[in-house]
C-alpha positions in Angstrom: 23.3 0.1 -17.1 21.5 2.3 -18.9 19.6 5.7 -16.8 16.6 5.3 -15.2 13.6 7.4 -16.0 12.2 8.8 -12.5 9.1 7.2 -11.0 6.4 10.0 -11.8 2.9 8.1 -11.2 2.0 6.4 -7.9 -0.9 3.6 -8.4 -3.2 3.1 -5.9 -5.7 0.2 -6.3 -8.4 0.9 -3.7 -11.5 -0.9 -5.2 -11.5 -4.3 -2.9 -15.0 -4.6 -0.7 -12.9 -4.8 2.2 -15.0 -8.6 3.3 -12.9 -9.2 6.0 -13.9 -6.3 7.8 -17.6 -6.5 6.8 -20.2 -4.5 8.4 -18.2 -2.2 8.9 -17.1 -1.8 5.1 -20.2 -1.8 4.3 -21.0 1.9 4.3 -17.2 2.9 4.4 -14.2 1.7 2.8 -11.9 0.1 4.2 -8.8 2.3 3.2 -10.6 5.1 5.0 -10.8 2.7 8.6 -8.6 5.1 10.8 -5.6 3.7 12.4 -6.2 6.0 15.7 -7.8 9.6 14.0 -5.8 8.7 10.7 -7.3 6.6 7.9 -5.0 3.9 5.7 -5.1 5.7 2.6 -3.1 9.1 4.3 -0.6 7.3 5.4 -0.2 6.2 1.6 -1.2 9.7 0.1 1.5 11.0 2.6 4.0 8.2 1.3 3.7 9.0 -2.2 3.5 13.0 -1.5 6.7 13.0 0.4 8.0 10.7 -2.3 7.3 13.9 -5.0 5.4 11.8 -7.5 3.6 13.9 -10.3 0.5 12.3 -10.7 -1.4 9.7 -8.1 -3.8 7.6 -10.3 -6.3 5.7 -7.7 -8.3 2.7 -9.1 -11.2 2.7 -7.1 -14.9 1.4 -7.4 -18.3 3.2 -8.2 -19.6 2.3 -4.4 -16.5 4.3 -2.9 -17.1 7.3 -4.1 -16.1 8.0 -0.5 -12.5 7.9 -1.6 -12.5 11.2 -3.4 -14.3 12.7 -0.7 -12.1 12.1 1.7 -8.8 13.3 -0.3 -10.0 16.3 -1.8 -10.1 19.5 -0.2 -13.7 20.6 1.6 -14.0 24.2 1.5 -17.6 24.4 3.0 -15.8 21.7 6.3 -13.6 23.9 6.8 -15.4 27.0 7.1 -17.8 25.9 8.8 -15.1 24.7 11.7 -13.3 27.9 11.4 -16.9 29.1 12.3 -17.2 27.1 15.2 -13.5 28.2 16.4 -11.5 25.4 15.1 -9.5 26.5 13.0 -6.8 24.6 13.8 -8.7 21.5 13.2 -9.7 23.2 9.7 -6.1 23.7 8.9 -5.0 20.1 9.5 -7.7 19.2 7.2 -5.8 21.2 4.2 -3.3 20.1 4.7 -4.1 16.4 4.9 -6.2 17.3 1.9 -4.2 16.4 -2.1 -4.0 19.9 -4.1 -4.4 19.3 -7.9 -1.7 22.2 -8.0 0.8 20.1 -6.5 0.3 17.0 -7.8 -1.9 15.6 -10.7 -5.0 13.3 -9.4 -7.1 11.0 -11.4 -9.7 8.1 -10.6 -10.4 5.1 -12.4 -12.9 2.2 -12.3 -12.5 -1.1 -11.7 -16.2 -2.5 -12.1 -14.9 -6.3 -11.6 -13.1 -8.1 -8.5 -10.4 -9.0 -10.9 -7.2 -9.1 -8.6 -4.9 -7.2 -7.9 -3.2 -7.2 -11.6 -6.2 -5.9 -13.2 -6.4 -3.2 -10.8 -3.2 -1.9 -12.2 -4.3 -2.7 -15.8 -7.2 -0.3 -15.4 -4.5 2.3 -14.4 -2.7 1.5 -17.6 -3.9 4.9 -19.6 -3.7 7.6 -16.8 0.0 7.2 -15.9 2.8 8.8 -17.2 5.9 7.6 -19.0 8.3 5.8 -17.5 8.3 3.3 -14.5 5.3 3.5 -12.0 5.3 3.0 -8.0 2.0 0.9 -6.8 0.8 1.5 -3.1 -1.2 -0.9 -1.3 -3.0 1.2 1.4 -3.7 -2.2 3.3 0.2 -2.5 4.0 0.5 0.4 6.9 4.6 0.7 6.4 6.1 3.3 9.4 9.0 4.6 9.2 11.5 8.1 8.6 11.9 8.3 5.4 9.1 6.9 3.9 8.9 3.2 2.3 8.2 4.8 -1.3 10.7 7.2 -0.8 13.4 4.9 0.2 12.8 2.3 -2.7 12.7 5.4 -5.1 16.5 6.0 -4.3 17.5 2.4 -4.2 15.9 1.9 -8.2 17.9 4.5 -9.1 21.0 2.3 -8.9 19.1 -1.2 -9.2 20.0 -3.7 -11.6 16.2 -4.5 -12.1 13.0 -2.8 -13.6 10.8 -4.3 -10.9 11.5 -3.6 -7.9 8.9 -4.8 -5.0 8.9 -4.5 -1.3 10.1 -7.1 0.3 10.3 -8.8 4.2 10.6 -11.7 6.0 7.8 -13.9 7.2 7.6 -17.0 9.0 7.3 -20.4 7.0 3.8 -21.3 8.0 2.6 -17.9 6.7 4.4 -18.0 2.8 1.4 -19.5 1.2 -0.1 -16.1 1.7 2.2 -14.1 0.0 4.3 -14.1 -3.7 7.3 -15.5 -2.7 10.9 -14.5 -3.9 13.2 -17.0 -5.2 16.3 -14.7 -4.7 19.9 -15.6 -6.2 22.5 -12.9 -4.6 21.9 -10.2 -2.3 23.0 -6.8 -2.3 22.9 -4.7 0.4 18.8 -4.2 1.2 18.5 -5.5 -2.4 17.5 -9.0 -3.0 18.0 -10.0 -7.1 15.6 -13.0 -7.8 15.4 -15.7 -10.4 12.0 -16.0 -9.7 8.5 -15.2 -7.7 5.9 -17.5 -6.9 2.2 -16.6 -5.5 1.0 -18.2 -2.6 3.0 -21.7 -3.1 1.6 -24.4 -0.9 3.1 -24.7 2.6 6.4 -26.1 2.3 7.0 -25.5 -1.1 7.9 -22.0 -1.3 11.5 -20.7 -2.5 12.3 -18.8 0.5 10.6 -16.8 3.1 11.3 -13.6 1.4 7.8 -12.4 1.0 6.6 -9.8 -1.4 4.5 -7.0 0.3 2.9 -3.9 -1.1 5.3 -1.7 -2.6 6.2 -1.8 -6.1 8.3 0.1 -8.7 7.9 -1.5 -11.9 9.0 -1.5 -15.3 6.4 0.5 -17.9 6.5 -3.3 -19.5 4.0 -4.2 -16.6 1.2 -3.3 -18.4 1.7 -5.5 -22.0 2.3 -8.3 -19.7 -0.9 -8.0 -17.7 -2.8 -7.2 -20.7 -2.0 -11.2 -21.8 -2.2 -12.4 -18.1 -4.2 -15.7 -17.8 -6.0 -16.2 -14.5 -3.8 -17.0 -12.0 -5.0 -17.8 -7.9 -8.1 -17.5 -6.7 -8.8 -17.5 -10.3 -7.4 -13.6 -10.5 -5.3 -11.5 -12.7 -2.5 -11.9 -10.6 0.3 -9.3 -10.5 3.1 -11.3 -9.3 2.6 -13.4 -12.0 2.8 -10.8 -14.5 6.2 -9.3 -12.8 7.3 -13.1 -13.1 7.1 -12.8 -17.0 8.8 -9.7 -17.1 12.2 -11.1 -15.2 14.1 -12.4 -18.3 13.5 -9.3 -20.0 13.7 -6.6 -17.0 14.9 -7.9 -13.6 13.1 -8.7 -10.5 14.9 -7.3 -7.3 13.2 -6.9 -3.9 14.1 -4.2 -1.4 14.2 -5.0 2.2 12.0 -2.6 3.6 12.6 -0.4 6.2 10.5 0.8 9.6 7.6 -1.3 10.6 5.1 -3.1 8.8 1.2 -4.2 9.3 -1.1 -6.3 7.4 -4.1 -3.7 8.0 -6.1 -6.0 5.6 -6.6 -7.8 8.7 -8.5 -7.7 11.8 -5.3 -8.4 14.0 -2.9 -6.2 11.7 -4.9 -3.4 12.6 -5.5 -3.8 15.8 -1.3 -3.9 16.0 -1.0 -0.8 14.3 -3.5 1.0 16.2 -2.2 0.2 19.7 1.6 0.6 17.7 0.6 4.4 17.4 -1.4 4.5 20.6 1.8 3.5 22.4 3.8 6.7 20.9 1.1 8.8 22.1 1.2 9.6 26.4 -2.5 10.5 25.9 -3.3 7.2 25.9 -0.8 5.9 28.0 -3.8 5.4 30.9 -5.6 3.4 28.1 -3.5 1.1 27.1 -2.3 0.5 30.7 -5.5 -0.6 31.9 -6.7 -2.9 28.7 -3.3 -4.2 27.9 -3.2 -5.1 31.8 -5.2 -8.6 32.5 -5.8 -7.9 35.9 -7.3 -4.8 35.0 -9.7 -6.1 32.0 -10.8 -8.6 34.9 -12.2 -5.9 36.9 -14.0 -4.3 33.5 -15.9 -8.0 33.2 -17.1 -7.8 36.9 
């Protein structure tokens, strides 16, 4: 097997209206809904950063300009909380903050609700050579090291070009994922023969679901520039990464620490009591809305 080039570009497609979480996405987006004090997208920015990509490209939408708000630095913020004695506060905020020193930054429009596949197509000129991660901010992934980081070292030695991340779900939920059709297993590598999206209940080729971390192959992007319409009548990317399998190799990676569908109203509400449990300042919280007898006395 020949060397892999390193994974320099991390993709991530931010430019869904966020419906199922409407009104409240309808003045912010919903990769910057907090998960506690923390929004969606830093936990990816952090993912990719720790991950030492050299350039995050972030496909966004003209009605979030929010987005780049939020992950560039704010000089004026921060001196004006230094002002008011908060300079600790002002400190976190740099360094949550993406520096254009450290890492190269671009933003790209996707003006049409395309799918997921044209999201990355519109990414297609900003990256740089060689294979490219893809980050869905809407799957929160925890864990030590980071999801991105761990799937970087696994490619490395992979028989595949794309790599996805992958996990188990229960049958009655496959029809909501792209599904892995996987012939041998290696380890937390699962080499597959196929990938099918959202197959009807009952039909699909395992319960080895794809979820949203990718490396893939620079041939993505020929493919998805011929990709026909696919479900929900979108440019589907699992379909394109299906083309690509003769040619390159589809693997999934098992991935590691927990993970939460914060695309939905349930994920997050799991993630956010997940990292309220960690914290003893809201240990008093949680014990008296996660108690029934207690939330009977709130209703009196």
């Amino acid at each position: 097997m020949m060397p892999k080039q390193e994974v320099r570009t991390a993709i991530f497609p931010v430019a869904g209206l966020g419906t199922r979480f409407l009104p409240a996405t309808k003045g912010t987006p919903k990769e910057l809904l907090p998960v506690i004090d923390k929004p969606l997208i830093q936990y990816a920015i952090n993912e990719a950063r720790e991950a030492r990509v050299e350039r995050m490209v972030f496909v966004s939408h003209p009605t979030k300009a929010a987005i780049k708000h939020y992950v560039m630095d704010d000089e004026d913020l921060r001196a004006a909380l230094k002002a008011h004695g908060k300079a600790r506060l002002a400190q976190e905020l740099e360094e949550a903050a993406l520096d254009e020193k450290a890492c190269e930054l671009v933003f790209v429009m996707q003006d049409e609700p395309l799918g997921l596949g044209h999201a990355v197509l519109c990414a297609k000129d900003h990256v740089l050579p060689g294979p490219v991660a893809v980050i869905l901010p809407d799957d929160l992934i925890l864990g030590t090291p980071g999801c991105l980081s761990s799937m970087i070292a696994q490619y490395a030695d992979c028989a595949a070009g794309h790599l996805v991340g992958a996990m188990k779900v229960p049958a009655e939920l496959t029809s909501r994922y792209g599904i892995l059709s996987v012939a041998s297993e290696d380890g937390q590598i699962l080499y597959a023969d196929a990938v099918v999206e959202k197959p009807p209940t009952g039909q699909a080729p395992s319960r080895m679901a794809v979820v949203g971390r990718y490396i893939l192959d620079a041939s993505i992007f020929s493919d998805l520039q011929t990709q026909t319409l696919g479900a929900d009548g979108e440019i589907q990317l699992t379909d394109a990464i299906a083309r690509g399998i003769d040619r390159v190799g589809l693997a999934g990676f098992r991935i590691p620490g927990l993970r939460f569908d914060c695309g939905s109203k349930t994920g997050m509400l799991e993630a956010t009591l997940y990292v309220a449990s960690k914290d003893p300042a809201y240990a008093a919280v949680l014990d008296a809305y996660c108690n029934k007898r207690q939330l009977a006395a709130f209703d009196k």
